[in-house]
C-alpha positions in Angstrom: 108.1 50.2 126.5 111.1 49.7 123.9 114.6 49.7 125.5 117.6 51.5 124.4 121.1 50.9 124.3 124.1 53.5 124.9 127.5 54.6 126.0 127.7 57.8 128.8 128.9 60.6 126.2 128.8 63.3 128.4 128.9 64.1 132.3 128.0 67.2 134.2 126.4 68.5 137.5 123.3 66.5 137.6 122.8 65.8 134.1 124.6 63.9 131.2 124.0 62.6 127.2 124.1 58.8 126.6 125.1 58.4 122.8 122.8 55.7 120.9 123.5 51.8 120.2 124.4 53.2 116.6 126.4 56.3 117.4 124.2 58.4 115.3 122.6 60.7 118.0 122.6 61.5 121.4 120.1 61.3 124.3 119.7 63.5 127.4 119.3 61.9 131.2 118.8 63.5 134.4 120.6 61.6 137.2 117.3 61.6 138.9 116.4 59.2 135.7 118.8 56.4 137.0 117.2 53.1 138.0 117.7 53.2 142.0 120.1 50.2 141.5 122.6 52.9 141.0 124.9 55.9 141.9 124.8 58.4 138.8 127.1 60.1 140.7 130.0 57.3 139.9 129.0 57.1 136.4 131.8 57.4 134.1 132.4 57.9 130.3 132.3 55.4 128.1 129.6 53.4 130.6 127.6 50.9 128.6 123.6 51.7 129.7 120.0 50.6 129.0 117.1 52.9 128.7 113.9 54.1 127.8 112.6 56.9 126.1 110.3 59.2 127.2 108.9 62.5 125.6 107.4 65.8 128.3 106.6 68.9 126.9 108.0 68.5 123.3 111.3 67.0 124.5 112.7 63.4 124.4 115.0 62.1 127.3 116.1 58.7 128.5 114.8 57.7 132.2 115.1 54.6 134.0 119.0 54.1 133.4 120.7 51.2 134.1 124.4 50.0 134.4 124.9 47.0 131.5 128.5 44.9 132.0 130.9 46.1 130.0 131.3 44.2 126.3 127.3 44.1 126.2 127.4 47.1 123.2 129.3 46.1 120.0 132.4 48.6 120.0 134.2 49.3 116.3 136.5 46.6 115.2 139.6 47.7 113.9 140.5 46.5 110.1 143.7 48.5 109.8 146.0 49.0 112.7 148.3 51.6 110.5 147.7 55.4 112.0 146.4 57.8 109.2 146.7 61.3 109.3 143.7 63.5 109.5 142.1 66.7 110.2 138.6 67.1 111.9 135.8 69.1 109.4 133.3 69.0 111.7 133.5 68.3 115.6 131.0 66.3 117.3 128.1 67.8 118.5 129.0 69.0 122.0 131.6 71.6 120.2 128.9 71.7 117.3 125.6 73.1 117.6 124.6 73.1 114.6 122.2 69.5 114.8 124.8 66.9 113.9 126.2 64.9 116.6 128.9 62.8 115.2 132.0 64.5 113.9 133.7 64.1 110.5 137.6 63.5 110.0 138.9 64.2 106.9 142.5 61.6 105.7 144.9 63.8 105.0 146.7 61.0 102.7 143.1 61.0 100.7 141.2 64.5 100.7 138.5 62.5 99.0 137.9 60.1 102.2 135.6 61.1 104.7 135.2 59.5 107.9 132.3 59.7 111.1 133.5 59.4 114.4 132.0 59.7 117.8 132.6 59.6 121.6 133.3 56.0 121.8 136.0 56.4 118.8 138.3 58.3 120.9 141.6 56.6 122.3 141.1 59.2 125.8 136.9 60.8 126.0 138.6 63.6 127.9 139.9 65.0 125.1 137.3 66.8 122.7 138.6 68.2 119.2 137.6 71.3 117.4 137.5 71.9 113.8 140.6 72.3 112.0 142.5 70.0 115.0 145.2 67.2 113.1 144.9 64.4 114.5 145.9 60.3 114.0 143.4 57.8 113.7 142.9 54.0 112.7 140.2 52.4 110.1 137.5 50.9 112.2 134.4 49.1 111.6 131.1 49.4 113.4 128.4 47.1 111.6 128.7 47.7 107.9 130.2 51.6 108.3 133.6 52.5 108.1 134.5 54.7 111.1 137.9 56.8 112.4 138.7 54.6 115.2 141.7 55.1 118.6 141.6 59.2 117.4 144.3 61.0 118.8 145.4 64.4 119.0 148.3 65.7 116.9 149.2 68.7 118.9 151.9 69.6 120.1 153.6 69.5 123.8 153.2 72.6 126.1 155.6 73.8 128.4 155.1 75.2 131.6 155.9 75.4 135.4 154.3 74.2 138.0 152.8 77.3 139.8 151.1 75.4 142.8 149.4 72.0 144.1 147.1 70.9 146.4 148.6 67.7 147.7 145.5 66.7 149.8 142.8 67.7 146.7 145.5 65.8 144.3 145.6 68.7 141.8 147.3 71.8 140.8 148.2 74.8 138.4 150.7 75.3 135.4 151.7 78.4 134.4 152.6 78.7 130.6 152.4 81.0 127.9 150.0 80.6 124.7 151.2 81.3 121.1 150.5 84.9 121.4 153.4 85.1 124.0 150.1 85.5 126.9 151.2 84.2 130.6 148.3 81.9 131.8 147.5 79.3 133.9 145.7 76.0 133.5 144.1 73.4 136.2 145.7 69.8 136.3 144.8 66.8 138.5 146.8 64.6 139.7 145.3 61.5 137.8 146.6 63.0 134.6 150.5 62.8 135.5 151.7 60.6 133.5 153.4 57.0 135.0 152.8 58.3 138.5 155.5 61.0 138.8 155.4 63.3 141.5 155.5 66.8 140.7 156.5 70.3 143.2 155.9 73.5 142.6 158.8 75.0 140.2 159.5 71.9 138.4 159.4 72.3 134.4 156.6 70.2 132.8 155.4 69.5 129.3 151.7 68.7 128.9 148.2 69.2 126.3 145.6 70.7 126.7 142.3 69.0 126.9 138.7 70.0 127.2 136.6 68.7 130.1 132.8 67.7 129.1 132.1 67.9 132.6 133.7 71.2 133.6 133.3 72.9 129.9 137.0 74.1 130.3 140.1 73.3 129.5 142.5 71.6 131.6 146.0 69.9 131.4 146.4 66.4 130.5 149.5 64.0 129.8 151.8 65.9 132.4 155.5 64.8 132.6 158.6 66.1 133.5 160.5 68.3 131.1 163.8 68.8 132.5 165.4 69.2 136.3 165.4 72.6 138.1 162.5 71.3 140.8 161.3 73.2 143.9 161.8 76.4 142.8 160.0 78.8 145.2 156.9 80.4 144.4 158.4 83.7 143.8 160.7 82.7 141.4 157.9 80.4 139.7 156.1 83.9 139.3 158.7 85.8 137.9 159.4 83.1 135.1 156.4 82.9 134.1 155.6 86.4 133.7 157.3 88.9 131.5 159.8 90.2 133.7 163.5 89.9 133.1 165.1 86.8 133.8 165.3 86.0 137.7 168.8 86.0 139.3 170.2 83.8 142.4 172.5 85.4 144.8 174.8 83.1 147.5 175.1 85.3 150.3 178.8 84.8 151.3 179.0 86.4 154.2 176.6 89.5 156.2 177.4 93.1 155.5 180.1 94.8 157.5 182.0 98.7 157.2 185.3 98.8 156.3 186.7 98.4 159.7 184.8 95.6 160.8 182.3 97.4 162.7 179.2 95.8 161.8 177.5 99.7 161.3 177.7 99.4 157.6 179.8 101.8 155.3 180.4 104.9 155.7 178.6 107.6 152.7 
């Protein structure tokens, strides 16, 4: 039986895609399909695999899977280290499902310049880009082809507030509002904080948003501080975030007396 070469392209509960040697398609795998030697459940993206093919009822899938050392699959070599500007026509195929797995980026510089990208041509496999999305990219050759290479999103910062974490779990949630003006609130791990900062509920962040293969949702990704005003409590968090009018602090000078001193309040 003929073996096959890949990279993990997608991860989910029980289940993933391995894209092919030559990034033109992608191939499912049940984690019950991986060789004993190893734990799918520690797989991660970008894993270089082996494989065989094997066809049930009509449908092809990859089954004995096995861990290769990483540098085994040729990855694209970059020939121009200058970012371009682009915009994606056509995402990859998990946002696609239309029958074409890689995606097509389009240099803004030259309309006339097309360019095929895939999982392994992203600078973070986290991040997944719908059509229309601007992004940055490098020239990048894999064999003969010319591909977008180091893709990176062009989008713009969010801001938000940190609404609450999970300290033990090592994630959280940031409440922001979209560009209709909408209060919501996005999911965050810890893992995506940028340089290690530690973050409280209350404290003003900036982040993106980024789509989780695994999840199919969005999360937050490349969290960092925005500006001071930490350890707010959650109250206050609440009220920012929503659209009520601006919250105001009070410094209670000292407790409520009458006029005369009494203690029993004022007098009507």
């Amino acid at each position: 039986m003929t073996t096959n070469r890949g990279l993990v392209a997608t991860l989910r509960d029980g289940f993933g895609f391995i894209e092919c040697e030559d990034r033109s398609c992608e191939v499912f795998f049940s984690f019950s399909a991986c060789h004993s030697d190893i734990n799918p459940h520690t797989l991660q993206l970008l894993d270089e695999v082996e494989f065989q093919l094997i066809t049930k009822a009509g449908k092809t899938s990859a089954s004995n899977v096995k861990l290769l050392p990483a540098g085994t699959i040729s990855h694209e070599q970059i020939i121009n280290s200058v970012y371009q500007d682009g915009i994606v026509l056509r995402p990859m195929k998990s946002l696609d499902k239309k029958g074409y797995y890689e995606g097509i980026i389009q240099s803004t510089n030259n309309p006339d310049q097309h360019y095929l990208y895939s999982i392994s041509s992203l600078a973070d496999p986290l991040v997944a880009f719908q059509g229309g999305d601007t992004v940055k990219f490098k020239m990048g050759l894999l064999a003969i082809q010319q591909r977008a290479v180091d893709v990176v999103s062009s989008r713009q910062y969010l801001n938000g507030i940190i609404e609450s974490v999970k300290s033990k779990e090592r994630y959280g949630f940031i409440s922001y509002k979209d560009e209709g003006g909408v209060s919501r609130s996005v999911f965050f791990h810890m893992s995506n904080v940028e340089h290690g900062q530690e973050v409280a509920v209350g404290d003003q962040v900036k982040f993106q948003l980024s789509f989780s293969q695994r999840a199919q949702k969005y999360s937050a990704s490349h969290v960092s501080h925005f500006q001071g005003n930490r350890n707010k409590p959650g109250w206050l968090v609440r009220r920012e975030s929503s659209n009520l009018l601006p919250a105001v602090e009070f410094c209670i000078t000292r407790q409520p007396h009458g006029p005369d001193s009494s203690g029993k309040g004022f007098n009507q």
